[in-house]
N, C-alpha and C positions, 0 to 999 in steps of 0.2 A: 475654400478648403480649410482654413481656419480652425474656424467650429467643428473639424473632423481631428484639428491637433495634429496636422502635416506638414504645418510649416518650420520649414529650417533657419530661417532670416527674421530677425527683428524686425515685428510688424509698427509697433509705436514705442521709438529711443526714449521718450520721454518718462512713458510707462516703466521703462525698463532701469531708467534712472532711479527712479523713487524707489522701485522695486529693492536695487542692488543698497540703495541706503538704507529700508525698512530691512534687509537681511542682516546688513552691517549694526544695526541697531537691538536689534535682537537675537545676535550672534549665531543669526544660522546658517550653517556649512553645509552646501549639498553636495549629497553624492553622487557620483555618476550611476548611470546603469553601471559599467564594467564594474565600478566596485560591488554593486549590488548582486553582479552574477558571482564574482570572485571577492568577497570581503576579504581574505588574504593580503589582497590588495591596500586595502584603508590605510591611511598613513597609522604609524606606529603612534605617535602622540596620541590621533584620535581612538584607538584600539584600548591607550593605557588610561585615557580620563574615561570611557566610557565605563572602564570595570567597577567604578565606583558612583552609577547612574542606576537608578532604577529603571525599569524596564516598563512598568508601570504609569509613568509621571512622561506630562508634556514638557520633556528637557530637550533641546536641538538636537544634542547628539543621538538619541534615540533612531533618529532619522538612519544612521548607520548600523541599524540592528533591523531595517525594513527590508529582510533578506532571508532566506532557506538555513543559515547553517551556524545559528542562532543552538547552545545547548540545552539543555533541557532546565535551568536555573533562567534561561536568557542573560546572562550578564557574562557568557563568553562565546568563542566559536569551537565548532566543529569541524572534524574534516568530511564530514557524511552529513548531509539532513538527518536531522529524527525521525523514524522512522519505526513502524512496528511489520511483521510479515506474519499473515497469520495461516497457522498449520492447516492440513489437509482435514484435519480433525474435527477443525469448525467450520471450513468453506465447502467440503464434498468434495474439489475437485484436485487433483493430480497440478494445478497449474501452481507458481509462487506468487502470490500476490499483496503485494507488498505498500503500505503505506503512507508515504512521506506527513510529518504532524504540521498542521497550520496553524496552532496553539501555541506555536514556539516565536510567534512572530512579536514585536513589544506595542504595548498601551492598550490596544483592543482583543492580542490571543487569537488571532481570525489572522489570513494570508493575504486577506482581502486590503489590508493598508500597504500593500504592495502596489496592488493598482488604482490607487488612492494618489500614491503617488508616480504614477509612470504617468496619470493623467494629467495630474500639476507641474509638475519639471518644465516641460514643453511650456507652457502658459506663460509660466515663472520667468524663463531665459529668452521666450521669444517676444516678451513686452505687452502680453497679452491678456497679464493678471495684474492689478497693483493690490499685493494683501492688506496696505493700507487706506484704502478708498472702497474696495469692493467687497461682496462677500459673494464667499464660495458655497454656490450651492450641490449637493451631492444625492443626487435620485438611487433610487435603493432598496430592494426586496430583503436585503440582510444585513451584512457588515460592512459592506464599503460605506457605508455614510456613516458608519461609526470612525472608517481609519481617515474618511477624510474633515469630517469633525475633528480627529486626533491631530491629524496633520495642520489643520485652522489653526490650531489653538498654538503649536510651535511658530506659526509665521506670527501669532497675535493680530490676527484679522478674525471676523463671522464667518463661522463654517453653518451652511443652514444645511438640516436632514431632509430628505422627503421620504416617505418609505409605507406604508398599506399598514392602517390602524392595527390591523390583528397580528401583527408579529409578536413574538415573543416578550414576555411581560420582561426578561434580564435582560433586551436591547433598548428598550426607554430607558430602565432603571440606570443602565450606564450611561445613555443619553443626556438625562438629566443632569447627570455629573458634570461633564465636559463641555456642553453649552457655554455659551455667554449668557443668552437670555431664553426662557420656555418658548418662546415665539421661534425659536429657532430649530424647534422638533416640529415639521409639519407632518400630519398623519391622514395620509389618502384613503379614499374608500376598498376596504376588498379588504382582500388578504395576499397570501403567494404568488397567486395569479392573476392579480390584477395591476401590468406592465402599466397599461395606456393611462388609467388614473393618474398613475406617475407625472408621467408625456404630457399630462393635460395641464396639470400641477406647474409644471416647469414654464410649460409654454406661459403660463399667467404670468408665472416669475422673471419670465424672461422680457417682459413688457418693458421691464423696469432695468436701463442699461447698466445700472450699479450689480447686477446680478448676474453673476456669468455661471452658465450649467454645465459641469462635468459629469455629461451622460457617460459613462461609462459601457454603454451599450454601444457606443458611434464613437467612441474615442480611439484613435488608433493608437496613442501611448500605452493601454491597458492592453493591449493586443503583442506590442513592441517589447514588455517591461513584461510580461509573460513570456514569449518567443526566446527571450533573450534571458532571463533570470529565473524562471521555474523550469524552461525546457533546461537550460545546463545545470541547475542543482540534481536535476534528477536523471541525468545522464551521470552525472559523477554516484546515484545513487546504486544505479544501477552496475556501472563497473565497479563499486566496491561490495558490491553482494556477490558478484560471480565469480569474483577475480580467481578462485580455483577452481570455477568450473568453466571453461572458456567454452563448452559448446553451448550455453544459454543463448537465449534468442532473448530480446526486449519486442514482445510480439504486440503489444496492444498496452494506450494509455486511455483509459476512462476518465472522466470528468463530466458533471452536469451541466447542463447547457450555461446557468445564468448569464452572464453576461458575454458569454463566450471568450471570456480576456483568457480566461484558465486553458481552455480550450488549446491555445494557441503554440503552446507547450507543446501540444501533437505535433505541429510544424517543427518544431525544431527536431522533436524524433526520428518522427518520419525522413524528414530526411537524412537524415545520420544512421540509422536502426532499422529503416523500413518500417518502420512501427504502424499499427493500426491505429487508427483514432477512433475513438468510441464515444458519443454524447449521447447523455442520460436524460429522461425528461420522467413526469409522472405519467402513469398510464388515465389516471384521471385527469388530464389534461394533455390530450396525447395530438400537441401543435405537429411535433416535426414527423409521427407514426403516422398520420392520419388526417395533417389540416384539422384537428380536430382543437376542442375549447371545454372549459371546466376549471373544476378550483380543486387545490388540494395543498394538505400540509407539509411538504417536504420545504423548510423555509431555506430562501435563498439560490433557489435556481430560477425562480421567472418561468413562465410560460404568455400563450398565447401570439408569442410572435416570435420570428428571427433575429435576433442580433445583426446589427451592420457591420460588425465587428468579427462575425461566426466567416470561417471559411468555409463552405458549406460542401464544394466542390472538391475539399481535398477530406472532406469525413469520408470513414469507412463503415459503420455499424449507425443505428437509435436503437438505444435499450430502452425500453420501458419499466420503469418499477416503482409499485403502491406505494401509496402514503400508507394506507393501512399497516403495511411490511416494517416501513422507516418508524413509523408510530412505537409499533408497538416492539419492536428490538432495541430499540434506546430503553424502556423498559427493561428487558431482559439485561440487558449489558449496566444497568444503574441503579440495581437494586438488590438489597443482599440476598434478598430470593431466588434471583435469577442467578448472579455471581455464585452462588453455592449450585444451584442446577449445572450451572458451565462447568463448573471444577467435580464434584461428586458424581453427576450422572453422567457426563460425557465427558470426563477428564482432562480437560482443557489444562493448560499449567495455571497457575495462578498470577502468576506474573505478568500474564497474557490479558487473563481477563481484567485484572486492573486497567492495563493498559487500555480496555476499550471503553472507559472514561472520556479518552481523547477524542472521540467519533463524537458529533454532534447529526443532525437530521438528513443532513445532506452529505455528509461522510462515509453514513450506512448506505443509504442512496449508490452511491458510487462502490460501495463494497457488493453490494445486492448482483449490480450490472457488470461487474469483474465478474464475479461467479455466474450468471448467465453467459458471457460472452466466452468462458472458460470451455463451457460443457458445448456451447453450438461449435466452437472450432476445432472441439478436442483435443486439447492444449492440455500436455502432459508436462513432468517436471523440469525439463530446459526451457520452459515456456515462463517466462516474467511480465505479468501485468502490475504495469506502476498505475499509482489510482493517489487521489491526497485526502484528508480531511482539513477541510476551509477551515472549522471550527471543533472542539468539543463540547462535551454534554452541559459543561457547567452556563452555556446560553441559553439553556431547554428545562431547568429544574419542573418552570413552570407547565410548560408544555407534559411532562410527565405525569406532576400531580392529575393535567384534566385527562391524559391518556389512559391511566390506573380507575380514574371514577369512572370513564366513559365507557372503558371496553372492555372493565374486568371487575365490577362492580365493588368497585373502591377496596378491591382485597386481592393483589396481585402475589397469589401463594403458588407452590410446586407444579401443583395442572396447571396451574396457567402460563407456569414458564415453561413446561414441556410441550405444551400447546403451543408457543407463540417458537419453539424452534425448529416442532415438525412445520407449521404452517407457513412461518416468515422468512425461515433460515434453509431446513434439509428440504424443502420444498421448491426453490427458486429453479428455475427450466428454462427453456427457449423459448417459452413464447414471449409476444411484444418485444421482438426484436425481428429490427431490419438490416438485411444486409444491403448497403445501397447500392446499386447500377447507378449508370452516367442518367439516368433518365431518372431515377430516384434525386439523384442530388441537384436536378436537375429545377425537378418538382418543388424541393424546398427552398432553392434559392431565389425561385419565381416568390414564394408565398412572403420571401421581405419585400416585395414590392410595396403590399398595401400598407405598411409602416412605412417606410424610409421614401417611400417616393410620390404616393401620395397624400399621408400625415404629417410626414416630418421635411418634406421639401427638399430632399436630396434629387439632384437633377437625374435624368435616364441612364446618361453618359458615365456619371461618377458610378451610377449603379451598377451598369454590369459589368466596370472594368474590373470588378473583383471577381469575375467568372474563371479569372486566369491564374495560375497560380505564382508567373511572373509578377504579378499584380503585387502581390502577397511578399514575397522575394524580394522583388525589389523597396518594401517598405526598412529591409533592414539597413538601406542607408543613412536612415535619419537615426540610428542609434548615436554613432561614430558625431554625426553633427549635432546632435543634441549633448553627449558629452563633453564634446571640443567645447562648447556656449557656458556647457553648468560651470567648467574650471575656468572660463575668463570670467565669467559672474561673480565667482568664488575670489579671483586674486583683487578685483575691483573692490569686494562688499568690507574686504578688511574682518570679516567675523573671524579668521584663524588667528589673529593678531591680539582680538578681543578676547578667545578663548584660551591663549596662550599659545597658543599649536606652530 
């Protein structure tokens, strides 16, 4: 269970010796999850040296800015995530849907070094990683192999990438930066959807014991360190947007499937709110609608297979929605043409449209499937769907230029932005969406089988114990146990002594 990141008990002391001295050496302080869920919490020292860290730069403390309520500068807190809601005006529908930003996060701008690091902690405290012997390697359709390259580079160990050659040209570009050496970008075949390339990639790497894989697909800390730190940011986002309208309901939280860590979020609602949980997939690649296969450019959600990490049994909805749609509204929303069509023709405020700079490919994605899921339940205005953006536009510049040459023949003027809002935006409906039955969720939890139990070696037993949702429930013990580990690690490695703190 190891390699699934379940254990609570130091697997090798020795490991974990060197560990706590290579922390003590390069002065890094970890935080717990609790701080993570509550920075509040952070000790006051690390709170007053951080305001003078860039948010930017692989400095330790950073490490305490790997959290929801991070300001919109990143060099202070918040008492709300950032967050943007947008009017009735732009979505069609009556419901409030609202969107906490994952831009606000430090060194990558992505939420994704979040579970970057829920995946590392566990490794770190249970002697399971030495960051001075090993390197970390980090499988990847999007940003997590950026925040866990980020994360390398504060331990001062190899962070290797893996991630599908066609992603976006600003995810090498930062790549290349943050490296040790070019060998340490490895780039698999495909694009979006191609998970198993990855899987295949890994397995090579994993020949080799010096290499240890933070799938984040199978990791249960990225499951834990979402449950625990994005379900409660956006629980407190939520009570501060209603708090004068107490009959609001938190009816449904959308998120795309990727690695299903984000997902996990719905757990913590759901049981607090009733909340619906809703996963997103492409319709061009429509795994969990359909057993179905295909490629498409919403980057960053993965397809073709189930996460081991997905609760499959506790979703409520699969929305479907185009790459075509996500395509071409990053467009509309990132170009002064479109920006003047938002504000002049359909009066958007301006303020607003700026702000959907912060949406990146997979942000629209999730905004797309909020507004379908709005109109199939006819969810009026006490109705709050929280939904995130992993990233913004500024990962997609390039993506844009090929969208503008591709689909609007390199001249993306007024028709084309009133075209791309009747057709991607006042157009979105119910269909390619499932509301799941027990026999539904039933269906898709069968369809991880052929990954996790015949590809990846997970035995039957471990597989269907996640059919339960005690299953699930019961993983939040190893929170409490994995923090009690990170502050004895912490008083051992001597880094607060080195930092001043």
């Amino acid at each position: 269970m190891a390699r699934l990141g379940l254990e609570r008990n130091v697997v090798d002391q020795a490991v974990l010796d060197r560990t706590i001295a290579r922390l003590g050496q390069e002065g890094v302080l970890l935080p717990t999850l609790g701080q993570l869920a509550n920075p509040k919490t952070i000790a006051d020292g690390v709170r007053k040296r951080l305001a003078g860290v860039d948010p930017d730069v692989a400095d330790p403390l950073n490490l305490f800015r790997v959290h929801w309520f991070n300001d919109a500068a990143r060099s202070g807190l918040t008492d709300v995530p950032v967050h943007i809601e947008l009017p009735s005006e732009l979505t069609g529908v009556k419901a409030r849907i609202v969107i906490a930003l994952g831009n606000r996060f430090p060194m990558i701008r992505a939420h994704k070094v979040l579970a970057a690091y829920g995946c590392l902690v566990p490794r770190l405290v249970t002697g399971q990683f030495d960051p001075g012997h090993h390197k970390a390697v980090w499988p990847s359709t999007g940003n997590y192999c950026r925040g866990g390259v980020a994360i390398s580079r504060i331990l001062g160990c190899h962070g290797v990438a893996v991630l599908p050659e066609n992603m976006s040209r600003e995810r090498f570009d930062w790549l290349d930066k943050w490296v040790v050496d070019a060998s340490d970008v490895i780039k698999t075949p495909g694009s979006e959807s191609n998970v198993k390339e990855i899987y295949d990639e890994c397995a090579r790497l994993d020949s080799d014991a010096d290499n240890i894989i933070f799938n984040q697909f199978c990791e249960f800390g990225n499951y834990l360190v979402h449950r625990t730190c994005t379900g409660a940011a956006l629980e407190t986002l939520f009570k501060a947007i209603t708090r004068d309208r107490p009959g609001s309901k938190l009816a449904a939280f959308v998120s795309a499937s990727g690695s299903s860590g984000t997902l996990a979020a719905g757990d913590h609602l759901k049981e607090h709110h009733g909340t619906k949980i809703v996963v997103v997939e492409a319709t061009e690649c429509p795994t969990l609608l359909e057993n179905g296969f295909g490629e498409h450019n919403i980057q960053g959600i993965g397809d073709k297979h189930v996460p081991y990490i997905h609760n499959v049994m506790n979703t409520d909805m699969v929305a479907g929605v185009s790459d075509s749609d996500t395509d071409r509204l990053i467009v509309l929303f990132n170009t002064e043409v479109g920006r003047n069509y938002l504000i002049e023709r359909r009066g958007i405020d301006p303020k607003l449209v700026a702000d959907l700079s912060n949406l990146g490919l997979s942000s629209i994605c999730n905004l797309l499937a909020a507004i379908k899921a709005a109109k199939y339940y006819d969810m009026g205005p006490d109705d709050v769907i929280v939904t995130l953006a992993t990233d913004g536009a500024a990962m997609y510049g390039s993506e844009i230029d090929k969208v503008v040459k591709r689909d609007f023949g390199n001249r993306f003027d007024a028709v084309a932005a009133g075209e791309t809002w009747g057709r991607s935006l006042a157009a979105a409906s119910t269909s390619d969406l499932l509301e799941m039955t027990h026999v539904d969720r039933k269906r898709v939890f069968n369809l991880g089988y052929f990954t996790w139990v015949e590809q990846q070696g997970v035995t039957v037993d471990e597989f269907k114990a996640r059919a339960k949702q005690s299953y699930w429930d019961g993983l939040l013990d190893l929170v409490p146990a994995w923090d009690e580990m990170i502050g004895a690690v912490n008083a051992k490695s001597g880094a607060a002594k080195k930092l001043g703190l």
